[in-house]
FIDOSE-373868 format. One line per field, with one value per residue: residue number from 1; residue in one letter; chain; z, y, x of N, C-alpha, C, CB in turn. Coordinates in Angstrom, 3 decimals, padded with zeros to 6 digits. Each point is the difference from the previous one (the first is absolute). Glycine has a CB too. Layout:
N
pos	(NUM | ...)
code	(a | ...)
unit	(A | ...)
nz	(Z | ...)
ny	(Y | ...)
nx	(X | ...)
caz	(Z | ...)
cay	(Y | ...)
cax	(X | ...)
cz	(Z | ...)
cy	(Y | ...)
cx	(X | ...)
cbz	(Z | ...)
cby	(Y | ...)
cbx	(X | ...)
This chain:
106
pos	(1 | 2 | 3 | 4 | 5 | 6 | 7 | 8 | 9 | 10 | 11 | 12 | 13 | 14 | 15 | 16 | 17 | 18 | 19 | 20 | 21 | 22 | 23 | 24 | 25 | 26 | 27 | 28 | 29 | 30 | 31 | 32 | 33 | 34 | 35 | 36 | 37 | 38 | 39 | 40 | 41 | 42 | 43 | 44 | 45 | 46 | 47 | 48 | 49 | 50 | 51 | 52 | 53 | 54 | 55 | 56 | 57 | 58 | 59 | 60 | 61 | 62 | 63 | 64 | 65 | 66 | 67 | 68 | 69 | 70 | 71 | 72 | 73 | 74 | 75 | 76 | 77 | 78 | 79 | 80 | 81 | 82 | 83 | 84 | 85 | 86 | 87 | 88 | 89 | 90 | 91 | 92 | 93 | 94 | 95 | 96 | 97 | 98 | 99 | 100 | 101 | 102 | 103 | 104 | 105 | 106)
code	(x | x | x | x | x | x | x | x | x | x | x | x | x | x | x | x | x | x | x | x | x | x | x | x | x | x | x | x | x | x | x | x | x | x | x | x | x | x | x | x | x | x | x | x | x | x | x | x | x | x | x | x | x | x | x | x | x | x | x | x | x | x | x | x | x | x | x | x | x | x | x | x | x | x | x | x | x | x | x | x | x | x | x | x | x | x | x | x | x | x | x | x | x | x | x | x | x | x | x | x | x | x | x | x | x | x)
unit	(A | A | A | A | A | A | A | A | A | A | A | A | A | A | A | A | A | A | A | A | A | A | A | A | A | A | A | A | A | A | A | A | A | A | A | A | A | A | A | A | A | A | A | A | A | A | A | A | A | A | A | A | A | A | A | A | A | A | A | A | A | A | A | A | A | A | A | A | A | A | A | A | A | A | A | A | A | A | A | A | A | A | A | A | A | A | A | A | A | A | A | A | A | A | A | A | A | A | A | A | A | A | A | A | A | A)
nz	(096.433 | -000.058 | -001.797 | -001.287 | -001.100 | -001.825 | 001.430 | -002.732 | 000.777 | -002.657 | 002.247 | -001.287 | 001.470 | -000.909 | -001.806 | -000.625 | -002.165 | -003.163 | 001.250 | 002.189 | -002.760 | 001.242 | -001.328 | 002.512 | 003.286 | 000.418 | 003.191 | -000.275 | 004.322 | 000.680 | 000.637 | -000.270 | 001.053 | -002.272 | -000.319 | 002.508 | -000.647 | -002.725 | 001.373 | 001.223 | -001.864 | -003.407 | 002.110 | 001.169 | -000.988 | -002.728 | 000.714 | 001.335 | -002.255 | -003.890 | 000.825 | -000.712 | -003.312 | 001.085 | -003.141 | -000.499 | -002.357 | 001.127 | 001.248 | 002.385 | -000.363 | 002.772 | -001.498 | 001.976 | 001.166 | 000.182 | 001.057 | 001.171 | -001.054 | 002.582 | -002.663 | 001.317 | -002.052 | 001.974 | -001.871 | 002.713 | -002.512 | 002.434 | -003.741 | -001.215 | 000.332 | -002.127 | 001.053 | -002.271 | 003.078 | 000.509 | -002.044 | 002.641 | 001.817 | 002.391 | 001.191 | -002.599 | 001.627 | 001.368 | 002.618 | 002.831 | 001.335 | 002.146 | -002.508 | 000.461 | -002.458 | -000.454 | -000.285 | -001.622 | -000.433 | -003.386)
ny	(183.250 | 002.975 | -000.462 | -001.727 | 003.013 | -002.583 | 003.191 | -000.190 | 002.456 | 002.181 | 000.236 | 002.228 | -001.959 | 002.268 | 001.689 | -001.388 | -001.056 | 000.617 | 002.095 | -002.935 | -000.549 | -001.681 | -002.008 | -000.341 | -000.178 | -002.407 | -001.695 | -001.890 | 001.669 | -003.098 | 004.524 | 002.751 | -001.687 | -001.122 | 003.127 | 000.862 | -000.914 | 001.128 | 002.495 | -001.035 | -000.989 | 002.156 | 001.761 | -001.147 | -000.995 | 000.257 | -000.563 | -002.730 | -002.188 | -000.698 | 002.255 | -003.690 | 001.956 | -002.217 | 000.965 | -000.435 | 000.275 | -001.202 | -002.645 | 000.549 | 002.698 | -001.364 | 003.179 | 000.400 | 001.416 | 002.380 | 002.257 | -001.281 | 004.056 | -000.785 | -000.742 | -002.596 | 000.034 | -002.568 | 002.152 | -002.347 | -000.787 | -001.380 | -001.248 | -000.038 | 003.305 | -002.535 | -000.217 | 001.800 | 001.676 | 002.338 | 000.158 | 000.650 | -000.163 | -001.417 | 002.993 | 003.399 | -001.690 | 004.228 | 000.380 | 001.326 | 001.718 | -002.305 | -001.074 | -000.311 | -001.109 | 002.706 | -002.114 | 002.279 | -001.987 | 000.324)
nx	(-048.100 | -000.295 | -003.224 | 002.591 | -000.327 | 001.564 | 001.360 | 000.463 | 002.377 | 001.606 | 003.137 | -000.520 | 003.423 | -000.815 | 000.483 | 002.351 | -002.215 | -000.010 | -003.091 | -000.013 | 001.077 | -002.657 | 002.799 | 002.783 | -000.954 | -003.395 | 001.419 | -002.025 | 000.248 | -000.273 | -001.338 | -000.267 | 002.326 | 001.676 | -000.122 | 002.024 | 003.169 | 000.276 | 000.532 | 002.238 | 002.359 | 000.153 | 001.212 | 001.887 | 000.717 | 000.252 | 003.156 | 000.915 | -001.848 | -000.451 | -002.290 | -001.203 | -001.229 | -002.646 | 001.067 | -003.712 | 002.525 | 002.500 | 002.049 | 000.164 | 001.276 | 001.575 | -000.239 | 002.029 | -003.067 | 002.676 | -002.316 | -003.451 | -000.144 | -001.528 | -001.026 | -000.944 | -003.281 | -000.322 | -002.637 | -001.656 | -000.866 | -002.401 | 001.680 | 002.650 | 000.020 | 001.995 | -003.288 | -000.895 | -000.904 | -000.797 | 004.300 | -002.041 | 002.610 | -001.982 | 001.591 | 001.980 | 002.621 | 000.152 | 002.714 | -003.164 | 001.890 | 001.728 | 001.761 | -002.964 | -001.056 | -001.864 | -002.288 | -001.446 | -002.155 | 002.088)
caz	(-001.320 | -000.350 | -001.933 | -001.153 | -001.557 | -001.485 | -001.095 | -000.626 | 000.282 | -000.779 | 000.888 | -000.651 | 001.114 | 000.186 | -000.717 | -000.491 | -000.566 | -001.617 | 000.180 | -000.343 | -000.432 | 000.474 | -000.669 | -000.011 | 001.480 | 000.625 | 001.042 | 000.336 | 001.120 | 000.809 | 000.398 | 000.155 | 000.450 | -001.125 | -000.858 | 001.133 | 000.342 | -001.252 | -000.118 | 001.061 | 000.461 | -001.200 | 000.699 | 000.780 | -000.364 | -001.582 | -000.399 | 000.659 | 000.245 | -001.859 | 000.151 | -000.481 | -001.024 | -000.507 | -001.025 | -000.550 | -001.296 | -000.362 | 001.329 | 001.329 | -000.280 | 001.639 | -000.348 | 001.229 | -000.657 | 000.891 | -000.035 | 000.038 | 000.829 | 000.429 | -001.025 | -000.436 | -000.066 | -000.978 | -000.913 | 000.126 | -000.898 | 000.531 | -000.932 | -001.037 | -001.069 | -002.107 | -000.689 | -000.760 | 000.616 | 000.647 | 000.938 | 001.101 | 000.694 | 001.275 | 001.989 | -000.303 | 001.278 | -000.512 | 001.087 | -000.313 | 000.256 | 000.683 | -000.685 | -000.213 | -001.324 | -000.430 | -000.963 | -000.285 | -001.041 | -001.136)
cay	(000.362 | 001.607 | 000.276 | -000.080 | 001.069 | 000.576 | 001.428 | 000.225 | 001.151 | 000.271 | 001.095 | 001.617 | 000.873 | 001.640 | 000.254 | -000.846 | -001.284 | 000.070 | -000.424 | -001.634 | -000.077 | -000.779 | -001.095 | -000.606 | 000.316 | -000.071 | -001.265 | -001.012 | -000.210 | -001.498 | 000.648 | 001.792 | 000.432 | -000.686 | 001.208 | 000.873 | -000.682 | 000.471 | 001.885 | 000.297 | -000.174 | 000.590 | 001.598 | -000.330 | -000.656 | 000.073 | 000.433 | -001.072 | -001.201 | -000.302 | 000.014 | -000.901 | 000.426 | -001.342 | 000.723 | -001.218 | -000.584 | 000.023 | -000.475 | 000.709 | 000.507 | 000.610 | 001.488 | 001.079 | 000.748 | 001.153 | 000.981 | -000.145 | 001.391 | 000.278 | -000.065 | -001.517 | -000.598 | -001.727 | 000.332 | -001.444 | -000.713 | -001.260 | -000.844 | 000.275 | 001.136 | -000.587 | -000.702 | 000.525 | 000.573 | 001.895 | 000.161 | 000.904 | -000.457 | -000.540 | 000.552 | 000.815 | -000.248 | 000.835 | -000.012 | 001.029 | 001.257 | -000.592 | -001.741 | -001.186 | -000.555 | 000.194 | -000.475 | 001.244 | -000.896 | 000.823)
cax	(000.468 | -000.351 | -000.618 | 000.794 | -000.622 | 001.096 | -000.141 | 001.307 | -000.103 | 000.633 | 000.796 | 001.130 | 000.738 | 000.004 | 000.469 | 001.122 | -000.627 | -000.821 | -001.534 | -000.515 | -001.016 | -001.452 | -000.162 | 000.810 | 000.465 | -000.384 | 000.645 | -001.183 | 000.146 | -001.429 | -000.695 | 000.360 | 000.958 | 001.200 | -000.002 | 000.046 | 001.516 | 000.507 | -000.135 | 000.857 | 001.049 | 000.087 | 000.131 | 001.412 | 001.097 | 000.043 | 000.804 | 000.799 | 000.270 | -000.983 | -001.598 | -000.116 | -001.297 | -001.094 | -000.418 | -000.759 | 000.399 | 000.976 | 000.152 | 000.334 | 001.322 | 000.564 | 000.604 | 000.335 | -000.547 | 000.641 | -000.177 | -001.451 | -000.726 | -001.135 | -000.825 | -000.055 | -001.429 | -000.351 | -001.208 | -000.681 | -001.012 | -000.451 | 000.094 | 001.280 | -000.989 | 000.334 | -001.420 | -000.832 | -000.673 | -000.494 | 001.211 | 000.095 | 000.915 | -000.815 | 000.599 | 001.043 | 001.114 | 000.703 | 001.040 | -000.541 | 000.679 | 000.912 | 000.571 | -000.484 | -000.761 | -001.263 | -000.658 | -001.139 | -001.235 | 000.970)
cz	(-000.500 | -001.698 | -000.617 | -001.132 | -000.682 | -000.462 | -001.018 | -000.402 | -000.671 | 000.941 | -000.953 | 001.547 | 000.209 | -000.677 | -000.847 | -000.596 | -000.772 | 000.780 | 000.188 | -001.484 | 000.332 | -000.431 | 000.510 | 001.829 | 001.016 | 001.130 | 000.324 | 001.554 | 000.161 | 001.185 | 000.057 | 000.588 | -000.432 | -000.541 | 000.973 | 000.070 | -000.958 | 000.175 | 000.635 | -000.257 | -001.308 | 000.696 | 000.579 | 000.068 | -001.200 | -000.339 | 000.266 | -000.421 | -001.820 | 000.626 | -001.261 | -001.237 | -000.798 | -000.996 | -001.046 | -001.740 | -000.406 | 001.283 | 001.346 | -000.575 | 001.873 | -000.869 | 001.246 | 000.066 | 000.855 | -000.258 | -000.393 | 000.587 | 000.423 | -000.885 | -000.171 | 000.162 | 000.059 | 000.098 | 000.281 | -000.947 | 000.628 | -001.359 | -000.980 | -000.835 | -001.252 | -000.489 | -000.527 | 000.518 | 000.339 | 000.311 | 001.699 | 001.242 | 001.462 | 001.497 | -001.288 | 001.201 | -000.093 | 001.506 | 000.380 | 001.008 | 001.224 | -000.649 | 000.205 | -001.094 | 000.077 | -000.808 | -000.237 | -001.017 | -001.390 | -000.415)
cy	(001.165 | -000.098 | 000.408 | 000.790 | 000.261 | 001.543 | 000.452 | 001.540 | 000.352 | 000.993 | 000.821 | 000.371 | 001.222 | 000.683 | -000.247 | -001.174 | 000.616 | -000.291 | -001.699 | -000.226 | -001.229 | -001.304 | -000.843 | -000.529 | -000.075 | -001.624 | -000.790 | -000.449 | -001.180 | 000.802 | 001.713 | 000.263 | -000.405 | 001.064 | 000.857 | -000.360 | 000.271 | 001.499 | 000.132 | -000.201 | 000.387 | 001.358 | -000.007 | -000.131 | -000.771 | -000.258 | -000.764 | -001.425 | -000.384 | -000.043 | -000.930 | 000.816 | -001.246 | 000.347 | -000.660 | -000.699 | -000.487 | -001.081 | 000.549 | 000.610 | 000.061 | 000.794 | 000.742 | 001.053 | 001.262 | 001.186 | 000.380 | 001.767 | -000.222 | -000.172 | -001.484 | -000.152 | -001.448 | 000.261 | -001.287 | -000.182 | -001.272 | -001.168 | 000.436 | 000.939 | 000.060 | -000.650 | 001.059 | 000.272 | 001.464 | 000.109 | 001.015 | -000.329 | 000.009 | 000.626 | 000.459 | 000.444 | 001.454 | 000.614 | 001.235 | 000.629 | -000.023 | -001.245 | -000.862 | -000.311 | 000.536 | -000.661 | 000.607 | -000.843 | 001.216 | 001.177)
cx	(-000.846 | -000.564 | 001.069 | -000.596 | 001.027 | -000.438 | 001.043 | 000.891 | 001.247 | 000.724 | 000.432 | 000.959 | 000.619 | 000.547 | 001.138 | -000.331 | -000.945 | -001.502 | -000.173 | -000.530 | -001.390 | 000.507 | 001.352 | 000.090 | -000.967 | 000.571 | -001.191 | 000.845 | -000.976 | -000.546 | 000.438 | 001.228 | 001.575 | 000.343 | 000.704 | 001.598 | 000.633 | 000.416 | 001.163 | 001.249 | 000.622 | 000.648 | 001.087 | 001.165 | 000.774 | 001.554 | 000.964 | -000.739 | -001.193 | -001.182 | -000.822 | -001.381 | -000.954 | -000.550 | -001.137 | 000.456 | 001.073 | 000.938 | 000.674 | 001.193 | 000.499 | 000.775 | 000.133 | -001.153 | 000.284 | -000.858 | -001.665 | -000.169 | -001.199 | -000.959 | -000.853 | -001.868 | 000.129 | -001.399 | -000.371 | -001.014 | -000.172 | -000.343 | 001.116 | -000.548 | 000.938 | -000.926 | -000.873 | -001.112 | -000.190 | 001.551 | 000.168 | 000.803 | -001.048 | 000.746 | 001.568 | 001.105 | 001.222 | 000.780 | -001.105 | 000.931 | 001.103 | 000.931 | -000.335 | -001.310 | -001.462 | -000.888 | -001.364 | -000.821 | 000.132 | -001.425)
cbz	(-000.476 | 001.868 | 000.170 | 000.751 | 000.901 | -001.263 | 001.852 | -000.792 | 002.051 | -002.144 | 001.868 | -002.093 | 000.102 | 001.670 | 001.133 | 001.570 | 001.801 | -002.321 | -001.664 | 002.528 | -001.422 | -000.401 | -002.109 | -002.606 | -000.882 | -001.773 | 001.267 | -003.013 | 000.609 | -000.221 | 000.998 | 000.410 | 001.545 | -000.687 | -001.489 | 001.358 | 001.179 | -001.309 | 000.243 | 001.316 | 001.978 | -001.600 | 000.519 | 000.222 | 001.839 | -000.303 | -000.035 | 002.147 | 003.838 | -001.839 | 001.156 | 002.414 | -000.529 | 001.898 | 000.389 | 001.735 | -000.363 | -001.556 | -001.553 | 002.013 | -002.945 | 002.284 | -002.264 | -000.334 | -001.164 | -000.116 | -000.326 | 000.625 | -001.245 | 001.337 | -001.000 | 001.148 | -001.379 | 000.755 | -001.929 | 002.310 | -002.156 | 002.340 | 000.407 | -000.092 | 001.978 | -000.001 | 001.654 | -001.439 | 000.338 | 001.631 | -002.786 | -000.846 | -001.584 | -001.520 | 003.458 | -001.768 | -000.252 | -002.483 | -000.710 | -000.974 | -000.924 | 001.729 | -000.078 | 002.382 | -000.160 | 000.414 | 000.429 | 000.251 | 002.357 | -001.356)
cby	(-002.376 | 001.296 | 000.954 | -002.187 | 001.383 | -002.725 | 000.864 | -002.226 | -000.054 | -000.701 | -001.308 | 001.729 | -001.699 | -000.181 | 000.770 | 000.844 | -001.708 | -001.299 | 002.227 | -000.241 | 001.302 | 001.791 | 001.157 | 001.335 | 001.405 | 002.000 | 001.343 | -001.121 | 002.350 | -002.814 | -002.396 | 000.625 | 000.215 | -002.182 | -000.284 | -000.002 | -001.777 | -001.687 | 000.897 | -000.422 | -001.661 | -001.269 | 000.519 | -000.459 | 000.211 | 001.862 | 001.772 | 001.675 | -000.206 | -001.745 | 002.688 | -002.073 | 002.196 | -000.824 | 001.002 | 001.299 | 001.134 | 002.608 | -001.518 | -001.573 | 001.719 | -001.902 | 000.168 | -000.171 | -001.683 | -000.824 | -000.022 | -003.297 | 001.532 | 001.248 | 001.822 | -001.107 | 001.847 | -002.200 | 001.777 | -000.091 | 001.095 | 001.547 | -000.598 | -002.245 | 001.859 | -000.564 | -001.946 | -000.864 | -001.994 | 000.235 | -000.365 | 000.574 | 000.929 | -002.537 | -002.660 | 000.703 | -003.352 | 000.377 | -000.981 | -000.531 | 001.068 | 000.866 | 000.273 | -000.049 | -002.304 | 001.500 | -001.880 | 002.545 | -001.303 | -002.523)
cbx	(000.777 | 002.281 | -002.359 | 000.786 | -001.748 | 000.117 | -001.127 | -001.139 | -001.470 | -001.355 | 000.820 | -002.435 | 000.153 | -000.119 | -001.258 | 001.188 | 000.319 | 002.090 | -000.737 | -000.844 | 001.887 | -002.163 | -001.520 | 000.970 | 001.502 | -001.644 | 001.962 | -001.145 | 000.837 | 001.443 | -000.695 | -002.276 | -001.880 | -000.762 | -002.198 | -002.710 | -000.440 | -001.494 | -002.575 | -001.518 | -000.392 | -002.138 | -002.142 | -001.040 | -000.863 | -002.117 | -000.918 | 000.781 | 000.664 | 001.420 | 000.288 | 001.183 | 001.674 | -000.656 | 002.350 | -002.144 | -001.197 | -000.679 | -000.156 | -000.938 | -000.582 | 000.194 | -001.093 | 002.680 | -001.603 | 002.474 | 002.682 | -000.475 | 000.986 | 000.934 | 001.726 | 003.029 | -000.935 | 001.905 | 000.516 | 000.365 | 000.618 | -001.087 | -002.385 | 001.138 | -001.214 | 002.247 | -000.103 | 000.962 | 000.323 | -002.973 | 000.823 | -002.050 | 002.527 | -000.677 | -001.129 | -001.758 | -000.180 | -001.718 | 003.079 | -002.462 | -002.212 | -001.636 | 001.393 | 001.028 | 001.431 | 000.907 | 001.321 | 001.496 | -002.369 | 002.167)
């Protein structure tokens, strides 16, 4: 069994998509690579099949999510950053120049 690291994390799907915002549209993964799968299949496969959103303040949703662009982000955090902490973000999931996922440290 593999290390488990809750994270939590804020998508944009690119330019065809409104800013996030932190308070409403932050999610909550049971790991990175949970977060990662999420990214991916938003990107992919968004446009065909519902994409599930673990939303901390609000409730779940399944949504389509069409006409995701290259642009796309998921902004990680190793604690809830609507809490009343440093919000600084922790790694930054982003498509790269071949189409595949990238994870950069923010």
């Amino acid at each position: 069994m593999g290390y488990v690291m809750r994270v939590w994390a804020l998508w944009h799907g690119g330019a065809s998509y409104a800013a996030p915002y932190v308070s409403e549209d932050v999610e909550t993964f049971a790991s990175i690579s949970e977060a990662r799968e999420a990214f991916t299949d938003r990107y992919s496969s968004g446009h065909g099949f519902f994409q599930t959103f673990n939303y901390v303040n609000r409730e779940q949703d399944h949504a389509l999510t069409p006409a995701v662009s290259d642009d796309c982000t998921m902004t990680l955090w190793l604690y809830d950053p609507t809490e009343d902490t440093d919000p600084y973000p922790w790694k930054i999931l982003s498509i790269g120049a071949r189409g595949g996922v990238r994870l950069d440290h923010a």
